[in-house]
C-alpha positions in Angstrom: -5.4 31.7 -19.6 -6.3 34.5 -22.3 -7.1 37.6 -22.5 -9.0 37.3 -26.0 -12.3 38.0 -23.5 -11.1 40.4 -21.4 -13.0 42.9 -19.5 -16.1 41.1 -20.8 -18.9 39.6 -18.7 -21.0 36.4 -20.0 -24.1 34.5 -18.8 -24.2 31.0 -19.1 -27.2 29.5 -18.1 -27.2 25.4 -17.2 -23.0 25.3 -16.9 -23.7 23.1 -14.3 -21.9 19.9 -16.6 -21.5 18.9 -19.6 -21.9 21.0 -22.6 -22.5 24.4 -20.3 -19.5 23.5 -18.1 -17.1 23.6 -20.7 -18.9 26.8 -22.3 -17.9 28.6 -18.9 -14.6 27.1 -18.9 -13.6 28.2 -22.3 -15.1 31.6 -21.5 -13.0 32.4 -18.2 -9.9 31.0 -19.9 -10.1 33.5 -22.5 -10.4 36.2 -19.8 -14.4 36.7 -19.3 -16.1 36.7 -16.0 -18.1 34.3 -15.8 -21.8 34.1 -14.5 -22.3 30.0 -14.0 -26.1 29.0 -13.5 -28.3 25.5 -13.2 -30.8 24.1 -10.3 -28.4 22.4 -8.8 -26.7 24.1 -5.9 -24.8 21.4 -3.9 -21.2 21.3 -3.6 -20.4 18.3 -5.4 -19.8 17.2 -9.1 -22.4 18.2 -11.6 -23.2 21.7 -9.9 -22.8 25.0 -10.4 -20.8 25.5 -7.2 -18.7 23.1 -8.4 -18.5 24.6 -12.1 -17.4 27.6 -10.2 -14.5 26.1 -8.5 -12.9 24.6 -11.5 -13.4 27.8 -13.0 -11.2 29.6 -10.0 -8.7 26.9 -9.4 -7.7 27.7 -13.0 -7.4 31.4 -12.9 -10.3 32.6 -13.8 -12.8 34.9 -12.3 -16.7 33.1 -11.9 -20.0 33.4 -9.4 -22.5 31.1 -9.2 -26.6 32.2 -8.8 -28.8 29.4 -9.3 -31.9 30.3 -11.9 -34.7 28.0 -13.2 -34.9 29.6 -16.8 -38.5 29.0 -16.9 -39.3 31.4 -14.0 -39.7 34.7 -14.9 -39.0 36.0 -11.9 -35.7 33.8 -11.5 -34.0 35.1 -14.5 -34.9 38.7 -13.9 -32.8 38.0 -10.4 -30.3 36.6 -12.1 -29.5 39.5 -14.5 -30.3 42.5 -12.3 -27.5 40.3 -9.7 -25.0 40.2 -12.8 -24.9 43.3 -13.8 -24.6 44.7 -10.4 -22.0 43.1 -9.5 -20.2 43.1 -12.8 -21.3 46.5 -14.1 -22.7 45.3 -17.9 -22.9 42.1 -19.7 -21.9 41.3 -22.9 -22.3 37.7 -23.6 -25.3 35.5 -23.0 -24.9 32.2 -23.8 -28.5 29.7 -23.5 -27.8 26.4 -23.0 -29.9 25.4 -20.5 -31.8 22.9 -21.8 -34.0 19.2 -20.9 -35.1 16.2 -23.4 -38.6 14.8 -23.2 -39.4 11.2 -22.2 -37.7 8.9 -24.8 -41.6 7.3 -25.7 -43.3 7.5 -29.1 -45.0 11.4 -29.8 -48.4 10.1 -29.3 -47.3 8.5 -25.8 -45.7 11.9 -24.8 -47.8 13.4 -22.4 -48.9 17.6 -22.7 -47.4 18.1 -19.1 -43.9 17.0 -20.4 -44.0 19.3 -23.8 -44.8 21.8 -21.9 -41.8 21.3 -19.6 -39.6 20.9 -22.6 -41.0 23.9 -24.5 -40.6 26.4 -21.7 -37.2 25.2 -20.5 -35.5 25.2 -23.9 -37.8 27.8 -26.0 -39.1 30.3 -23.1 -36.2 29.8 -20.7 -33.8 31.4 -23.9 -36.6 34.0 -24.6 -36.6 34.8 -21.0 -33.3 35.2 -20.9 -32.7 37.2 -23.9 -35.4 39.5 -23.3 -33.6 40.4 -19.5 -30.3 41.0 -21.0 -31.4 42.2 -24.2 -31.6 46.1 -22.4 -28.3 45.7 -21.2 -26.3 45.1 -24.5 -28.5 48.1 -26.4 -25.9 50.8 -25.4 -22.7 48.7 -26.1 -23.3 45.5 -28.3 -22.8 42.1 -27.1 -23.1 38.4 -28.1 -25.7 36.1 -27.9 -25.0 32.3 -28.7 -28.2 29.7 -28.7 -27.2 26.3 -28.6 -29.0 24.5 -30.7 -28.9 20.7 -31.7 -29.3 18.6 -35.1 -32.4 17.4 -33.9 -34.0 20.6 -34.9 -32.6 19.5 -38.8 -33.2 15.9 -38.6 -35.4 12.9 -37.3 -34.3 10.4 -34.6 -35.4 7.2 -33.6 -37.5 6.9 -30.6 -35.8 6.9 -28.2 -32.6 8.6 -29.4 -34.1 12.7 -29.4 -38.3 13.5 -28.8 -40.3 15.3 -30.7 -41.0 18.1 -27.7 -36.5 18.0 -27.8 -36.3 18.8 -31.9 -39.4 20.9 -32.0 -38.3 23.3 -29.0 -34.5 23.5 -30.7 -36.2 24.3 -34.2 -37.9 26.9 -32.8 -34.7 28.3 -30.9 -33.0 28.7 -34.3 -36.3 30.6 -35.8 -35.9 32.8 -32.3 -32.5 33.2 -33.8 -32.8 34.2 -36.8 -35.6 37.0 -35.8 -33.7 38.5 -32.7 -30.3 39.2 -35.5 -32.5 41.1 -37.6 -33.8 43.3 -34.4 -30.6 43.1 -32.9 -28.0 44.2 -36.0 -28.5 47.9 -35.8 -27.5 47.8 -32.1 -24.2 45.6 -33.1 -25.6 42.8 -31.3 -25.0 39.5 -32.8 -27.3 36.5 -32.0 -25.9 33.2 -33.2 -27.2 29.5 -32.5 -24.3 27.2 -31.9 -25.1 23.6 -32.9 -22.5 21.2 -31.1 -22.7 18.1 -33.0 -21.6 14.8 -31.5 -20.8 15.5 -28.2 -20.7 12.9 -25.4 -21.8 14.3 -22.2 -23.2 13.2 -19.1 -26.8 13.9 -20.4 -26.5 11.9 -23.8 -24.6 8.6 -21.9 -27.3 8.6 -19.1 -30.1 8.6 -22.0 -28.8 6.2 -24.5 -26.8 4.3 -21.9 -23.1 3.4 -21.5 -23.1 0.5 -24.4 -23.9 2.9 -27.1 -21.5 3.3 -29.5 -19.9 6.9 -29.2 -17.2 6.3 -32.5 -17.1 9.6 -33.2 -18.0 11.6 -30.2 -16.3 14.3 -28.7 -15.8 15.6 -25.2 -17.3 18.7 -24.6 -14.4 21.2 -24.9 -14.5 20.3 -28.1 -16.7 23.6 -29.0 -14.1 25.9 -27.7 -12.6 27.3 -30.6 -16.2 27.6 -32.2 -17.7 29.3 -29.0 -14.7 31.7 -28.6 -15.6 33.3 -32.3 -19.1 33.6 -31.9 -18.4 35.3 -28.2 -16.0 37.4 -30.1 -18.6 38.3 -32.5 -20.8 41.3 -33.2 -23.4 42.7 -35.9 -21.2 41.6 -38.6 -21.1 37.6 -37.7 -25.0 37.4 -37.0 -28.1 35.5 -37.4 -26.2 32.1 -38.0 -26.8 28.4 -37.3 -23.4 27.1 -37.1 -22.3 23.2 -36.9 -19.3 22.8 -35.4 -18.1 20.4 -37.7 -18.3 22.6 -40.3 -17.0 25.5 -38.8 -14.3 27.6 -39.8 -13.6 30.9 -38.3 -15.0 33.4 -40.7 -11.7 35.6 -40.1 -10.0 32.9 -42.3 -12.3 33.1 -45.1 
């Protein structure tokens, strides 16, 4: 444990697995309390309840409130809840996210980009615009992950065209919300994690893919910890993690 992030309070919405559960994790080990969230409430692996008990086994201090990101009225719940019981928030971090069907565009049907567009675009304007109030008086952090499909094309079947076009337009929802933001000392970054094997990627491209190269999850820690740390000065930022280096050493 760490106190880097103490007396802080951070959001982290899907930290059921994968990506979002080591997000949380990093978080309460620097000394944040953590707000874990996904869809899936059950007890066992690949839940927030269980996200939550790794979380407090180690020391830390973490609730669980489940939150579909693309209900309004979900994610207002979930931020009037936090701050209630925590007092203020100052770190949001939106990584709930889905892919589309791995089919060719003109195969992918208008019901599934919607789903992917408002999960991965309106969830993370959802859930900026409920916290947004609540960093105004006192600054904050908010960290978008992102992905390199929103830079590059994939094979079908690899990363969809609802995926990339839904991530590209997280970063341009990035780069607009810093500019709003700066005066009130509020930095929004998007973090782009870059070859990271997680539950989601092995169950789409299967187990016989060749992940040379990949990296577990807590690999984003040291990335994630500066851009929590962050304020007006560190903003409006799409950061790789393999080409990060903490701007403090620059």
């Amino acid at each position: 444990m760490s106190d880097q992030l103490a007396g802080k309070v951070a959001i982290v919405t899907g930290s059921s697995k994968g990506i979002g559960r080591a997000i949380a994790a990093t978080l309460a080990a620097e000394g944040a309390s953590v707000v874990v969230t996904g869809r899936s409430s059950a007890g066992g692996p690949g839940t927030y309840r269980q996200t939550v008990k790794e979380i407090d086994s180690r020391g830390g201090r973490a609730i669980g409130l489940s939150c579909d990101v693309r209900d309004e009225k979900d994610v207002a719940r979930l931020v009037a809840t936090t701050a209630a019981e925590f007092g203020q928030i100052d770190i949001l971090v939106n990584n709930a996210g889905i892919y589309g069907p791995a089919v060719p565009s003109w195969d992918l049907s208008p019901s599934w980009w919607n789903e992917v567009l408002e999960t991965n675009l309106g969830g993370t304007f959802l859930c900026c615009r409920e916290v947004i109030p609540h960093m105004l008086p006192r600054g904050g952090s908010i960290i978008n992950v992102t992905s390199m499909a929103a830079e590059y094309a994939f094979p079908v079947g690899v990363i969809d065209l609802a995926y990339a076009a839904s991530k590209q337009a997280v970063n341009r929802l990035t780069y607009f919300l810093a500019e709003e933001l700066k005066e009130f000392n509020i930095a929004v970054n998007a973090l782009s994690p870059v070859r990271i094997r997680t539950e989601g990627v092995v169950a789409r491209w299967g187990e016989d893919f060749d992940f040379t190269g990949y990296s577990e999850p807590e690999a984003i820690g040291p990335l994630l910890k500066f851009l929590a740390k962050s304020r007006a000065e560190y903003t409006g930022n799409i950061v790789r993690r393999d080409e990060f280096r903490d701007a403090s050493e620059s």
